[in-house]
SEFIZA-3560 file (N, C-alpha, C; in Angstrom, 3 decimals):
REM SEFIZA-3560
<numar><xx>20.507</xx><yy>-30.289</yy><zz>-18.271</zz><atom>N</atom></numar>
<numar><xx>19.806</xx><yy>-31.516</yy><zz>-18.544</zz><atom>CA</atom></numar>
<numar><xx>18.531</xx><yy>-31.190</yy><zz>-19.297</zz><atom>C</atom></numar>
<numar><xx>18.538</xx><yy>-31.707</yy><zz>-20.525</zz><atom>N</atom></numar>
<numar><xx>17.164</xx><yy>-31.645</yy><zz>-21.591</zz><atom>CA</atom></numar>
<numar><xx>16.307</xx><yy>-32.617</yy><zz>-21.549</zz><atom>C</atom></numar>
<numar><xx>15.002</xx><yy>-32.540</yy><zz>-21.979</zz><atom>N</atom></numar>
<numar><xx>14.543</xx><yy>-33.930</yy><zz>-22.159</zz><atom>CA</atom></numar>
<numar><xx>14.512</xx><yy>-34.299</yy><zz>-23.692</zz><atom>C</atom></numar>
<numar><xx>14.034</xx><yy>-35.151</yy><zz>-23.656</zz><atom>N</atom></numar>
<numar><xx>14.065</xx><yy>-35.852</yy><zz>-25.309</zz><atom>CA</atom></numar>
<numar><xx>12.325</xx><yy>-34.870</yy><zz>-26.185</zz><atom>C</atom></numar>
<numar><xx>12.833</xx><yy>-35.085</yy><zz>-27.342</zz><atom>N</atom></numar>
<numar><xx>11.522</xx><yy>-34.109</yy><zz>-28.028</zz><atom>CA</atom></numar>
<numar><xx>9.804</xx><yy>-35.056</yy><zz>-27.490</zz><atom>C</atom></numar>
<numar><xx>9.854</xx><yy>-36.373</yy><zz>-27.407</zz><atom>N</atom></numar>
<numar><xx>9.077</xx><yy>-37.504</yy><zz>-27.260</zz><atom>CA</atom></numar>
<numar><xx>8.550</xx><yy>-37.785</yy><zz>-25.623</zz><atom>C</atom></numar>
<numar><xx>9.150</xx><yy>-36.857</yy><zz>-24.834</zz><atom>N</atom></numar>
<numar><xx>9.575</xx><yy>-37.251</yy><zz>-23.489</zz><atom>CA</atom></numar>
<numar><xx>8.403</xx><yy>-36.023</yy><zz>-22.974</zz><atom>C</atom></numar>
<numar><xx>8.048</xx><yy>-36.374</yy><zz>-21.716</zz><atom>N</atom></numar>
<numar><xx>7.489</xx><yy>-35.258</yy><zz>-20.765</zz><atom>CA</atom></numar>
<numar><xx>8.386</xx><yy>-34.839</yy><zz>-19.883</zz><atom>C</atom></numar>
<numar><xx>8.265</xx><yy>-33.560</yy><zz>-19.498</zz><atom>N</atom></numar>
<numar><xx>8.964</xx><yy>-33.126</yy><zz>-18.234</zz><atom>CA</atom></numar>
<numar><xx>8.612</xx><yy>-33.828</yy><zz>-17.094</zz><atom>C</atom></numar>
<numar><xx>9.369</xx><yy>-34.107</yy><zz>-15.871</zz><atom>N</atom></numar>
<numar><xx>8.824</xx><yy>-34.731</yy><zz>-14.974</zz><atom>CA</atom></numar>
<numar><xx>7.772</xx><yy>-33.475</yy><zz>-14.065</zz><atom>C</atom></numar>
<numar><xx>6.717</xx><yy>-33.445</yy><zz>-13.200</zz><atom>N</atom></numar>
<numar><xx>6.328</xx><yy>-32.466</yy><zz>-12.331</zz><atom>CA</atom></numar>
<numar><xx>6.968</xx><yy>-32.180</yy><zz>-11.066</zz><atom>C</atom></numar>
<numar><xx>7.102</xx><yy>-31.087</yy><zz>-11.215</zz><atom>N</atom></numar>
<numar><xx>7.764</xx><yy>-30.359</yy><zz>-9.881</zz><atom>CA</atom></numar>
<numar><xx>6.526</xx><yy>-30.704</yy><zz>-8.978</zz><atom>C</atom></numar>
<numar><xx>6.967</xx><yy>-31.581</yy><zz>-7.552</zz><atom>N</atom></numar>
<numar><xx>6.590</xx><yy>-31.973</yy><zz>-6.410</zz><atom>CA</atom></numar>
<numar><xx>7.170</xx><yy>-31.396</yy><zz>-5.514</zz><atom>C</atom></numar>
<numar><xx>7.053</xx><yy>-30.200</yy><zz>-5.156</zz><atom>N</atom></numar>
<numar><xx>7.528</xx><yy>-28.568</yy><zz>-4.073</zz><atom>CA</atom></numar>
<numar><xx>6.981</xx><yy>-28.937</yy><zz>-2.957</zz><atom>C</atom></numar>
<numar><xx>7.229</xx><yy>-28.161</yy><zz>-2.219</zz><atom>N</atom></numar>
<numar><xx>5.501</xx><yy>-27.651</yy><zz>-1.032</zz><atom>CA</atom></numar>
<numar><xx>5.018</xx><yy>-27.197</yy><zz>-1.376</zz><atom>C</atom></numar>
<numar><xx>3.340</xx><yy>-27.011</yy><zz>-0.975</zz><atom>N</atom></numar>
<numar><xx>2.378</xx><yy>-26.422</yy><zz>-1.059</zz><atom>CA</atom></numar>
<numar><xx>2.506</xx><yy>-25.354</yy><zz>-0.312</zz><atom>C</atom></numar>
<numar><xx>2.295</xx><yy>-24.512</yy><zz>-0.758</zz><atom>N</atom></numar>
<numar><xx>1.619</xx><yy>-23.529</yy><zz>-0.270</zz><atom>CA</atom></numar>
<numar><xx>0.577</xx><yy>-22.838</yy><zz>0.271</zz><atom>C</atom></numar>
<numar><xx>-0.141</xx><yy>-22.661</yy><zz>1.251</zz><atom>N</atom></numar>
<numar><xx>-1.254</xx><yy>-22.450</yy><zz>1.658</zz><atom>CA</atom></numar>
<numar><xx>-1.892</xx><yy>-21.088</yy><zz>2.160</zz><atom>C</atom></numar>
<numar><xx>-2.774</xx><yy>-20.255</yy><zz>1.178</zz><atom>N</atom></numar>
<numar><xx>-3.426</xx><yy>-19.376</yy><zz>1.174</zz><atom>CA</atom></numar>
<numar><xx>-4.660</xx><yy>-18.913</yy><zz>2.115</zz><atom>C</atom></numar>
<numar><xx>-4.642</xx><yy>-18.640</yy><zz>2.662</zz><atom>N</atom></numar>
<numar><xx>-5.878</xx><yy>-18.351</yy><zz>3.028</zz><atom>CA</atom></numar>
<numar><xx>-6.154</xx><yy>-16.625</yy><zz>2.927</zz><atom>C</atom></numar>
<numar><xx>-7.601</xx><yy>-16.669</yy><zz>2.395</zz><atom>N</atom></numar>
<numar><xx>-8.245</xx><yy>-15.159</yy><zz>2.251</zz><atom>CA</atom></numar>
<numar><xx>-9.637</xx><yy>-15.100</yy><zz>3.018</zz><atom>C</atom></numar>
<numar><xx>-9.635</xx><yy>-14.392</yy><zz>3.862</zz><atom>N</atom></numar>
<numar><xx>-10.450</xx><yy>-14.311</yy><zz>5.042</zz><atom>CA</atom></numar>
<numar><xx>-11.735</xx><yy>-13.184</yy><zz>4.085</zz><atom>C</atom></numar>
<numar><xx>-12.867</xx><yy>-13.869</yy><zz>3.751</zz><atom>N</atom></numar>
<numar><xx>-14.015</xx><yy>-13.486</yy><zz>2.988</zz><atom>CA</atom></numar>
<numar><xx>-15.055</xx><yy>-13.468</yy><zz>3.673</zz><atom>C</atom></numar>
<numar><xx>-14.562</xx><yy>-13.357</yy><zz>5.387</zz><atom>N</atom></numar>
<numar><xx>-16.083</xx><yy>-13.871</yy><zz>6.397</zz><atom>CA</atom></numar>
<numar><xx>-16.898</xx><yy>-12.426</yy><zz>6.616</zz><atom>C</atom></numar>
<numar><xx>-17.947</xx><yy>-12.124</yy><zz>6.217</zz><atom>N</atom></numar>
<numar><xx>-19.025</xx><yy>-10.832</yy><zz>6.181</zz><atom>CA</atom></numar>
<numar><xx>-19.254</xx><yy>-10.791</yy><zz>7.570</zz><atom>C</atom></numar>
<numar><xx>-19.091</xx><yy>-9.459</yy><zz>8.333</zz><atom>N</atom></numar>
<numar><xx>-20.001</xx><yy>-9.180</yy><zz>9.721</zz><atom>CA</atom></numar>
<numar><xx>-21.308</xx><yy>-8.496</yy><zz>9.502</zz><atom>C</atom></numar>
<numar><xx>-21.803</xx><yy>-8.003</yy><zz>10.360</zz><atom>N</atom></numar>
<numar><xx>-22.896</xx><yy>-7.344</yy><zz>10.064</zz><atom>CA</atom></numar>
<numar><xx>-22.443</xx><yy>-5.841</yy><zz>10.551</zz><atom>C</atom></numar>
<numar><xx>-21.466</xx><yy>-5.375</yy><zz>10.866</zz><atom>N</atom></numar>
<numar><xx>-20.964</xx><yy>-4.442</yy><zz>10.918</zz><atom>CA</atom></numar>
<numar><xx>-20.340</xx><yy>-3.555</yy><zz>9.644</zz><atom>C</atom></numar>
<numar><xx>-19.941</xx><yy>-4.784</yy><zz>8.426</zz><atom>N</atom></numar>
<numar><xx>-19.301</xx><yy>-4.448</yy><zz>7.737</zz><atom>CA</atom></numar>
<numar><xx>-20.177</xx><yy>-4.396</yy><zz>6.115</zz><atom>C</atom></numar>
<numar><xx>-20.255</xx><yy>-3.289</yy><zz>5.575</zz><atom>N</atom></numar>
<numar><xx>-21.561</xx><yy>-3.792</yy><zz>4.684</zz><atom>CA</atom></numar>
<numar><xx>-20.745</xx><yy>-3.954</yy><zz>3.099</zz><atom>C</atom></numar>
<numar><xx>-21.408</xx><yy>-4.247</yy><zz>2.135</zz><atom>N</atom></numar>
<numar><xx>-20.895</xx><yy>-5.149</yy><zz>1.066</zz><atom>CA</atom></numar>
<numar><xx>-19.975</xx><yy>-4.437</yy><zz>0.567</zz><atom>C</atom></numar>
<numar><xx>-20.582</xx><yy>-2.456</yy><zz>0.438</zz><atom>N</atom></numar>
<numar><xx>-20.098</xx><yy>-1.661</yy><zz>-0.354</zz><atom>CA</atom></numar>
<numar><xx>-18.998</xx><yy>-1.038</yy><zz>0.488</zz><atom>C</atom></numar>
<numar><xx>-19.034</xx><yy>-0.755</yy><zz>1.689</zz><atom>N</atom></numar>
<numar><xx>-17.839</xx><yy>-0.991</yy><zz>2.333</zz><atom>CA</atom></numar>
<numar><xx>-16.678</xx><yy>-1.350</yy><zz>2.234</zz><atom>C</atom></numar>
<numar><xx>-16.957</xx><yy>-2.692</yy><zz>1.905</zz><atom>N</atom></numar>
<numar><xx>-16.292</xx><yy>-4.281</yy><zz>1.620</zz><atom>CA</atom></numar>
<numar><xx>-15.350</xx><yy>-3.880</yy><zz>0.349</zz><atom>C</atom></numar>
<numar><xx>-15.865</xx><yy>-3.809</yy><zz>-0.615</zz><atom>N</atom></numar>
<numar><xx>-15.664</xx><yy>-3.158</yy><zz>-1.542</zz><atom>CA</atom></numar>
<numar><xx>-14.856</xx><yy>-2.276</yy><zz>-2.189</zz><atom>C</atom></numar>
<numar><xx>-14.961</xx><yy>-0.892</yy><zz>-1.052</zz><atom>N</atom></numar>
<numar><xx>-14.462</xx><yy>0.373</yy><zz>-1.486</zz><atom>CA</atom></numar>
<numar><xx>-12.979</xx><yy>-0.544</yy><zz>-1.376</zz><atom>C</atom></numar>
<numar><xx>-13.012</xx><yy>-0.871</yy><zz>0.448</zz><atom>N</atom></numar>
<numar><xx>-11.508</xx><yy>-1.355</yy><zz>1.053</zz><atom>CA</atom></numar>
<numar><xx>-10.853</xx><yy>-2.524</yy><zz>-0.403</zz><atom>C</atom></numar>
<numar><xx>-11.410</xx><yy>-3.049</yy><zz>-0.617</zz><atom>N</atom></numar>
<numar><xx>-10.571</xx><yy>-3.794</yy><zz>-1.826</zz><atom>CA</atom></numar>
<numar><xx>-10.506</xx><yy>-3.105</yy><zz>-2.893</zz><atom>C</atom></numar>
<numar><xx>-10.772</xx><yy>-1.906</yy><zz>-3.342</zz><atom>N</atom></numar>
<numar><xx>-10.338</xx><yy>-1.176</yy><zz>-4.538</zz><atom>CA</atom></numar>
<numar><xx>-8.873</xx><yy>0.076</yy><zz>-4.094</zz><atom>C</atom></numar>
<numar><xx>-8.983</xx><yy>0.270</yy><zz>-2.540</zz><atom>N</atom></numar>
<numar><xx>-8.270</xx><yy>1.316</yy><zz>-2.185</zz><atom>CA</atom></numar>
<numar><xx>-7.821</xx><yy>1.757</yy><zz>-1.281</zz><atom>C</atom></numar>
<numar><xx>-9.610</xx><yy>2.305</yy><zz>-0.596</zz><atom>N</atom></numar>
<numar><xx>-9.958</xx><yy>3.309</yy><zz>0.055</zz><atom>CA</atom></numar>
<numar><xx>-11.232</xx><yy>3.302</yy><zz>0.765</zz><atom>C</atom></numar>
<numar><xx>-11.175</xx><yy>3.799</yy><zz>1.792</zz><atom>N</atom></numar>
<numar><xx>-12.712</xx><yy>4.033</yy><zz>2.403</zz><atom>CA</atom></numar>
<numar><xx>-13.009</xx><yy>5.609</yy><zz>2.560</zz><atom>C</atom></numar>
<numar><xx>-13.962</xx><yy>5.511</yy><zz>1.907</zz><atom>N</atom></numar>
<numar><xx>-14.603</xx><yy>6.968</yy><zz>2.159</zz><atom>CA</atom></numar>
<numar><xx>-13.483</xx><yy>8.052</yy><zz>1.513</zz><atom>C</atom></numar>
<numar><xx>-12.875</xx><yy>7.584</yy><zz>0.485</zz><atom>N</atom></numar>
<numar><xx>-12.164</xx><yy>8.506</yy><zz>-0.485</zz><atom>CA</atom></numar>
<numar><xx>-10.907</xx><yy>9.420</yy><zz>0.199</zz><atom>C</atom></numar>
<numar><xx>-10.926</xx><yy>9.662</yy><zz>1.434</zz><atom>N</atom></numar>
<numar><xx>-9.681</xx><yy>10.639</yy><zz>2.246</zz><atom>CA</atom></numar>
<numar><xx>-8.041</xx><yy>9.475</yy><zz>2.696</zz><atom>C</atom></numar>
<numar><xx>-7.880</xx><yy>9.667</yy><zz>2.662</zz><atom>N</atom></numar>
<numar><xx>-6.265</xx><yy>8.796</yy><zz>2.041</zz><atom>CA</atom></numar>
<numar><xx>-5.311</xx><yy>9.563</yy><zz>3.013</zz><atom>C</atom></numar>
<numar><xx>-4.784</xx><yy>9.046</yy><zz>3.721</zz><atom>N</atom></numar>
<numar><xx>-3.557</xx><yy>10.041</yy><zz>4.664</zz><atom>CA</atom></numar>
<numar><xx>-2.399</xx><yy>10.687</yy><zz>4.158</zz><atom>C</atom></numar>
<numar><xx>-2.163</xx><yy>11.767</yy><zz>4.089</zz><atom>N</atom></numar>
<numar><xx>-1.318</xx><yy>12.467</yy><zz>3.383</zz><atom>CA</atom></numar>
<numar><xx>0.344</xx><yy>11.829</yy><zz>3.534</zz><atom>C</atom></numar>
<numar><xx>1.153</xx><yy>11.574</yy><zz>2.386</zz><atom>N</atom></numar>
<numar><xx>2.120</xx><yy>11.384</yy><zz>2.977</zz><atom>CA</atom></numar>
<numar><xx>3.235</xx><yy>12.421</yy><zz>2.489</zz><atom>C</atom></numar>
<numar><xx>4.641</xx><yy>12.262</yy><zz>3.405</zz><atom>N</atom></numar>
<numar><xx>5.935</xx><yy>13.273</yy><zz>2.672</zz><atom>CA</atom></numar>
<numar><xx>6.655</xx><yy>12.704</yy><zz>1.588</zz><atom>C</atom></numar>
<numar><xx>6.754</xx><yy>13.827</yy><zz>0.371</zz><atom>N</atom></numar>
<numar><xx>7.365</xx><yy>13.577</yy><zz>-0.408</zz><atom>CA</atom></numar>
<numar><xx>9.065</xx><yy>13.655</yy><zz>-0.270</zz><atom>C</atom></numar>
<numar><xx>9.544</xx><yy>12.989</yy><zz>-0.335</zz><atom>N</atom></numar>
<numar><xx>10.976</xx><yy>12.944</yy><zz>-0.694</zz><atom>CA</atom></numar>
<numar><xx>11.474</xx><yy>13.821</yy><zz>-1.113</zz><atom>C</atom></numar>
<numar><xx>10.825</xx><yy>14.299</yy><zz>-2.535</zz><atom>N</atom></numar>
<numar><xx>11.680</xx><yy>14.921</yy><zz>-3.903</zz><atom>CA</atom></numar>
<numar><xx>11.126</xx><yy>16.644</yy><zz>-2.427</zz><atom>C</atom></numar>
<numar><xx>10.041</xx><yy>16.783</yy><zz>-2.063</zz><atom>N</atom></numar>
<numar><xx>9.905</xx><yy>17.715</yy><zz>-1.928</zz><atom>CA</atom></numar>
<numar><xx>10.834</xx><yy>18.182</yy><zz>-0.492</zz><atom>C</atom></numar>
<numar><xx>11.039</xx><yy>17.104</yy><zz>0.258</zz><atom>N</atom></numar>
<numar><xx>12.444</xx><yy>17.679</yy><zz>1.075</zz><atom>CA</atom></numar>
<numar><xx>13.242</xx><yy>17.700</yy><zz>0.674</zz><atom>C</atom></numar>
<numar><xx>13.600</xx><yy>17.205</yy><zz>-0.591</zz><atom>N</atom></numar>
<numar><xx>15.679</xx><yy>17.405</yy><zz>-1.246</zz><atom>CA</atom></numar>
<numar><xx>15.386</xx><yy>18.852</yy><zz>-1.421</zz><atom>C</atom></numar>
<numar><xx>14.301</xx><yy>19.146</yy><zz>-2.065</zz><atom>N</atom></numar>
<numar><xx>14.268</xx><yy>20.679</yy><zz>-2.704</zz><atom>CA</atom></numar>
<numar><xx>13.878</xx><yy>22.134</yy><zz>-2.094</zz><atom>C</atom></numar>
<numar><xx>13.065</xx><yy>21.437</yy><zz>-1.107</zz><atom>N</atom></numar>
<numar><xx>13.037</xx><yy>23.286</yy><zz>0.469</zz><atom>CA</atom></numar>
<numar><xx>14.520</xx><yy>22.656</yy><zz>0.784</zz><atom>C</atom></numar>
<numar><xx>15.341</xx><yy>21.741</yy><zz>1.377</zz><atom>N</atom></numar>
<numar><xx>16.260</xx><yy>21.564</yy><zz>1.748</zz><atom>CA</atom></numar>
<numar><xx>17.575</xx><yy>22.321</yy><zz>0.941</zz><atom>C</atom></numar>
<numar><xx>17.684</xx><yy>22.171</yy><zz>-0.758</zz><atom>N</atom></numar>
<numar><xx>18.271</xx><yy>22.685</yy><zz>-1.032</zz><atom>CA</atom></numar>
<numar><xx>18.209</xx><yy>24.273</yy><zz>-1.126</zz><atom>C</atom></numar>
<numar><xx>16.741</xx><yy>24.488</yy><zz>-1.038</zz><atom>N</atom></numar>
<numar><xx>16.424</xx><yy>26.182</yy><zz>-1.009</zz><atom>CA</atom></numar>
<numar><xx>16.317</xx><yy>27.061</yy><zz>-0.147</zz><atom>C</atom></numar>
<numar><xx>16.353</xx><yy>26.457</yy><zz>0.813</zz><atom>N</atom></numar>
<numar><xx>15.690</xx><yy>26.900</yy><zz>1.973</zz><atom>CA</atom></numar>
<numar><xx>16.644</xx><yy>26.532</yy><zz>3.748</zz><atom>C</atom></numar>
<numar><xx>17.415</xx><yy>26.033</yy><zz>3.174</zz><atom>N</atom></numar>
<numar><xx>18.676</xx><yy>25.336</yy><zz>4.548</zz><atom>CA</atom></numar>
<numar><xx>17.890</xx><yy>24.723</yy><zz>5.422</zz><atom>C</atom></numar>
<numar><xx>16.954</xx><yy>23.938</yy><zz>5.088</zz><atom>N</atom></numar>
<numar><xx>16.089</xx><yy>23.116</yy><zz>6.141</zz><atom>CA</atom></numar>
<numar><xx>14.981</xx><yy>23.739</yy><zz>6.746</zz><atom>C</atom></numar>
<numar><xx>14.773</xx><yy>25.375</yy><zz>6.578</zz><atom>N</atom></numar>
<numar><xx>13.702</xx><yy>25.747</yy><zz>7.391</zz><atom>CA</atom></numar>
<numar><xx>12.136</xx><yy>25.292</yy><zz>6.937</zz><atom>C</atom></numar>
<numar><xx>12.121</xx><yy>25.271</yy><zz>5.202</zz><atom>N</atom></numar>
<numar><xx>11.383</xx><yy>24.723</yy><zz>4.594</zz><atom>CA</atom></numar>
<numar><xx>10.682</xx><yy>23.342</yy><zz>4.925</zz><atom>C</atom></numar>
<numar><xx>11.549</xx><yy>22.498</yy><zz>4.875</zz><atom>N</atom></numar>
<numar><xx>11.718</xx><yy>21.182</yy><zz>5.223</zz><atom>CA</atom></numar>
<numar><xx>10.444</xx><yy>20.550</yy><zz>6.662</zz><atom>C</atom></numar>
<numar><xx>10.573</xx><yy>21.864</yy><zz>7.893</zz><atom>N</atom></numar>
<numar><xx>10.404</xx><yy>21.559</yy><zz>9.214</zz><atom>CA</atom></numar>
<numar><xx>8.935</xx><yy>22.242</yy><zz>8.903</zz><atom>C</atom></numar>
<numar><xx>8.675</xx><yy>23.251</yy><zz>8.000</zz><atom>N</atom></numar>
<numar><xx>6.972</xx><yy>23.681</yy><zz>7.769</zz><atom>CA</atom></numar>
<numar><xx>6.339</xx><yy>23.118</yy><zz>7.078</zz><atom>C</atom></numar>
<numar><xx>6.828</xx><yy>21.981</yy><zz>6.051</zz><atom>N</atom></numar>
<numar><xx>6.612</xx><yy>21.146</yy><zz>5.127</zz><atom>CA</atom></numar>
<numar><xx>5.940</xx><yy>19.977</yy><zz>5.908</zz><atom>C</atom></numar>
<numar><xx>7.166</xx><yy>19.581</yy><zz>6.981</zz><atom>N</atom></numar>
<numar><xx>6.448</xx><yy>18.487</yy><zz>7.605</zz><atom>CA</atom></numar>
<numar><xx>5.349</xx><yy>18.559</yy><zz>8.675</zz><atom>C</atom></numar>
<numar><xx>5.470</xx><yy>20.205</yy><zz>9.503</zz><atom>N</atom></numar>
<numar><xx>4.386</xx><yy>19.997</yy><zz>10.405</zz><atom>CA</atom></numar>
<numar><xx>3.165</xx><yy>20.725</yy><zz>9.770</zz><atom>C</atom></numar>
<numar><xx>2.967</xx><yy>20.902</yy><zz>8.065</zz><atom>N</atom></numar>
<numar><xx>1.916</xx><yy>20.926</yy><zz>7.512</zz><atom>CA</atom></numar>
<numar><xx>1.275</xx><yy>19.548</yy><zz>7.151</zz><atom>C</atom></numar>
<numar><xx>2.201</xx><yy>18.278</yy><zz>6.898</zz><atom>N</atom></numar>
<numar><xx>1.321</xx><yy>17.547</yy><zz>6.523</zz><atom>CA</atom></numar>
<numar><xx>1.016</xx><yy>16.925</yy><zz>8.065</zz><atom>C</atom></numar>
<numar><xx>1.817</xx><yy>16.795</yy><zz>8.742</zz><atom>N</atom></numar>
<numar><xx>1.498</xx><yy>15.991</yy><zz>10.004</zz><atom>CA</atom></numar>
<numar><xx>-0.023</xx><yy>16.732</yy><zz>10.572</zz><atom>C</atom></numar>
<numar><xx>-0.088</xx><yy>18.129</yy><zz>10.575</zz><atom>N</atom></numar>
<numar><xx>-1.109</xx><yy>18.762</yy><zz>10.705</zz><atom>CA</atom></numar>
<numar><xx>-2.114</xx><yy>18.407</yy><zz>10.084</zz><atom>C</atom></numar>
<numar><xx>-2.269</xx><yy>17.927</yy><zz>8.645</zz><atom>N</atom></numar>
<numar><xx>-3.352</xx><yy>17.789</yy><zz>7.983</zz><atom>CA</atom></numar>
<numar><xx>-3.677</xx><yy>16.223</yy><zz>8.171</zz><atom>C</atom></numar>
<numar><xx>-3.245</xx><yy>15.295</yy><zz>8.285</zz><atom>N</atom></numar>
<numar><xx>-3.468</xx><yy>14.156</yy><zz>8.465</zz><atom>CA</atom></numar>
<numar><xx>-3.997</xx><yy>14.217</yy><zz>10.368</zz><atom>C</atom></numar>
<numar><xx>-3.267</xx><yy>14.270</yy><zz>10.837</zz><atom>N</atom></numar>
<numar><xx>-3.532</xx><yy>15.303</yy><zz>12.458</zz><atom>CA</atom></numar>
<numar><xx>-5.446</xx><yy>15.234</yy><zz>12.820</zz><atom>C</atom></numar>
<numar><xx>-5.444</xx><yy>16.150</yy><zz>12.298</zz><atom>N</atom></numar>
<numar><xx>-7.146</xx><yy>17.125</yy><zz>11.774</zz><atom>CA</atom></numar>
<numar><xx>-8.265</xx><yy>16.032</yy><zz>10.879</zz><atom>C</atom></numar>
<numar><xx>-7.621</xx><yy>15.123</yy><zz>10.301</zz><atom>N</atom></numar>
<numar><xx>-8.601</xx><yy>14.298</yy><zz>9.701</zz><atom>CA</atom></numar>
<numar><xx>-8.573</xx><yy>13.087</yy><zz>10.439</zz><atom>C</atom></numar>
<numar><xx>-7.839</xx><yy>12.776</yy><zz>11.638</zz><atom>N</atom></numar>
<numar><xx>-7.664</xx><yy>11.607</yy><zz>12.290</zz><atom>CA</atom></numar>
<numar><xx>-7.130</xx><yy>10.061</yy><zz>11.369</zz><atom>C</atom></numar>
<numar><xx>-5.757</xx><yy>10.749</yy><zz>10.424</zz><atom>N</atom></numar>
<numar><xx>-5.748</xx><yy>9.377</yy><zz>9.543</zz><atom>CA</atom></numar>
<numar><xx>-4.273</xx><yy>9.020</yy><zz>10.127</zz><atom>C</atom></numar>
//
């Protein structure tokens, strides 16, 4: 179904949708804070995670032993930084 070249589309009358973004400041929480968390990150340390590609590949090299020092290195390092 087209409309005519002369004609308007009618408006789509949907539901609404309703957003809400919680922008309420504590005094705990300071601007630049505020901030970092909406660009990323706080305080730049990021929790390590496992790569995939890098267990297919101790896995294929290594018959899994790789795999099991791989993971309780990163679990260790995230562990130690409390992330």
């Amino acid at each position: 179904m087209s409309t005519a070249p002369d004609q308007q589309p009618t408006p789509y009358n949907g539901p609404v949708r309703t957003v809400i973004i919680n922008n309420s400041s504590s005094s705990a929480a300071s601007p630049s804070a505020a901030a970092s968390a909406a660009v990323g990150g706080y305080g730049g340390v990021r929790r390590r995670r496992q790569s995939a590609w890098v267990h297919f590949w101790l896995l294929m090299c290594t018959a899994g032993i790789g795999n099991v020092l791989y993971a309780m290195s990163v679990s260790r390092w995230n562990r130690d930084r409390d992330l």
